[in-house]
N, C-alpha and C positions, 0 to 999 in steps of 0.2 A: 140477155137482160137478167135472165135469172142467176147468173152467175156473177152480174157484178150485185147483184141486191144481197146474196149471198155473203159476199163479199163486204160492202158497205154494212152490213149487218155485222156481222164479226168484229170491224173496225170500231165496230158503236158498242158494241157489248165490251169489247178488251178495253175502250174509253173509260164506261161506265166503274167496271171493275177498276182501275185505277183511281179514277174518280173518290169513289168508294172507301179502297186502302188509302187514299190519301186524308179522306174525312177523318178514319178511323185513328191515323197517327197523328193528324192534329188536334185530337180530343186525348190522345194521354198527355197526363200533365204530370211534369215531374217537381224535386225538390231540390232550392239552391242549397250547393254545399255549404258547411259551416265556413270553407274560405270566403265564401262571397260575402261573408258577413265581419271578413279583418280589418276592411274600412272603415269601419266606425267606430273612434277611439274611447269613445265613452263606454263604459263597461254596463253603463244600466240602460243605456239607448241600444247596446249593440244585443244587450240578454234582451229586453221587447222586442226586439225585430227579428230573432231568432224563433222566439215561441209564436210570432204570427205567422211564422214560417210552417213551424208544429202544426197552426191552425186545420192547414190544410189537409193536415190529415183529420186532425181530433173533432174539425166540425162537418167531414164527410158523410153523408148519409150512411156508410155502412161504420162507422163509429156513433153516431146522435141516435140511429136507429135502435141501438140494444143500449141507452142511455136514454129513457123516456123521461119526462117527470111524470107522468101516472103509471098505472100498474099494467098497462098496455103497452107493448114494445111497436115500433113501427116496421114497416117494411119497404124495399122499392125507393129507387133513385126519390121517387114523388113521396115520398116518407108518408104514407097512409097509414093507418092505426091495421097491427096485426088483422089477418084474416087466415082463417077464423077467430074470434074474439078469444084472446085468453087472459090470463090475468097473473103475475111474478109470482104469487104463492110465498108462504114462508119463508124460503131459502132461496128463492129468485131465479128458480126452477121450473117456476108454473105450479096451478093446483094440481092436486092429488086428484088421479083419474089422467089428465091433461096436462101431464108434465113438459118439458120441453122436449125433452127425449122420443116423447111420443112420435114425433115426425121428425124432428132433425137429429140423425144418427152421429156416427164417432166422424164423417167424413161427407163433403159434399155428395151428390147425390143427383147426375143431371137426367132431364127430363128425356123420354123416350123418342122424342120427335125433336129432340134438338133446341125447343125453342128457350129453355133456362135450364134453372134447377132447383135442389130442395140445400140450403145451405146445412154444412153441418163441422160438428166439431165436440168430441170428446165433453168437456166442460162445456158445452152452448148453456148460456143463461143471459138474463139481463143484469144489466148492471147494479147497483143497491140503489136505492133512490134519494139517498145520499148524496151520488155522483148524477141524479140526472144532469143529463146537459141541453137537451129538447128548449129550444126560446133561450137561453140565454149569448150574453156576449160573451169572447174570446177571455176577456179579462176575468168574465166572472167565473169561468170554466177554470181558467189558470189559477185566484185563487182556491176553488174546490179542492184542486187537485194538492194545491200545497200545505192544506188544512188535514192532519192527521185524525181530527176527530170526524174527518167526511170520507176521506180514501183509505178507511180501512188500514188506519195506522201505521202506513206505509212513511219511512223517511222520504228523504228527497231523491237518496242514494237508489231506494231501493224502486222509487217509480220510474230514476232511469234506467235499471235492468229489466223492470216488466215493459217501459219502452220495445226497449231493444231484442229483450228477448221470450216473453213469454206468445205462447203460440194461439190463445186465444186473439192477443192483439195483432199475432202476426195473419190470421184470416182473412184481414182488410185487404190484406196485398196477395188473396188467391179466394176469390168469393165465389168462383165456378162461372158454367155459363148462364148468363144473361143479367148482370151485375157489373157494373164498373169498379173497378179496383180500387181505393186510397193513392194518393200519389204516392210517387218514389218508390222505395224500398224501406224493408224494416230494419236494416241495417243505416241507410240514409238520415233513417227518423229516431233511431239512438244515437246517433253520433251529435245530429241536431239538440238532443236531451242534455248529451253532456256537455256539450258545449253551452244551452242555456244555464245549466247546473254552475260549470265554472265562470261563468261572467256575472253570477249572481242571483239567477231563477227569477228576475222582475217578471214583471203581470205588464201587457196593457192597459192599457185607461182604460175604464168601466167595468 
């Protein structure tokens, strides 16, 4: 008896565990490649349905999250107002005393017991609030981003190489443990850029 309970125990556990890793890979979500988007012959239908594609990255909690519209960043899949309370500071650094730096160092940071971590990254700041994107739609994000007097006088050119390449936006797709990632890759999501770029960088409605 106690060797098949044993037994049926084991069977239920390596269940469970599957189970489990199965939950696990059907909650990463990826991104369609820019071929998926050659079927649609119109160039300013085919640029809106490429940047709702972007969406899914640029309205993920770990991008809106350091995009507040107050001076409070948020944190956590459940986007709750930073804790401890802190506030962007002159340079969007945090106040003096309680910079960001204070706790989040040049590189993630996980926790001793496994259960997350302390995010981190060289430039950690929020974003200018300019660029908040907290409560808005897809559309209204898209134009911010295309307005040189809100993004930091960035071309069109130059927001798809911070796309694709710069390594603060690349943290979305490595936030440590206990954080879900940004879909795709940051390579997936520049390619996505230039291809909105060349079909003409439309916005969605609203």
């Amino acid at each position: 008896m106690k060797a098949g309970a044993l037994a049926l125990g084991a069977a239920a556990l390596t269940l469970g565990l599957a189970i489990a890793s199965q939950a696990r890979e059907q909650k990463v979500e990826g991104l369609k490649p820019v071929s998926a988007f050659a079927g649609i012959a119109d160039p300013a239908a085919r640029s809106t349905a490429i940047f709702t594609e972007m969406g899914k990255v640029i309205q993920h909690p770990r991008c809106v999250n350091c995009h507040p519209r107050t001076d409070r960043p948020l944190q956590g899949d459940a986007q709750e107002p930073h804790n401890p309370p802190v506030s962007r500071g002159p340079a969007d650094k945090g106040m003096a005393g309680l910079e960001c730096a204070t706790c989040h160092g040049p590189r993630n940071v996980a926790f001793a017991n496994g259960t997350g971590s302390i995010p981190g990254h060289p430039e950690w700041h929020v974003a200018p609030i300019e660029m908040a994107w907290e409560g808005k739609t897809l559309g209204q994000i898209c134009q911010q981003i295309k307005d040189r007097k809100r993004n930091g006088g960035k071309t069109l050119e130059q927001i798809v190489e911070h796309n694709a390449h710069d390594s603060l936006v690349g943290w979305g797709w490595n936030p440590g443990p206990g954080r879900a990632p940004v879909p795709g890759t940051q390579a997936q999501f520049g390619e996505l850029s230039r291809a909105w770029l060349a079909s003409g960088a439309k916005c969605p409605a609203g």
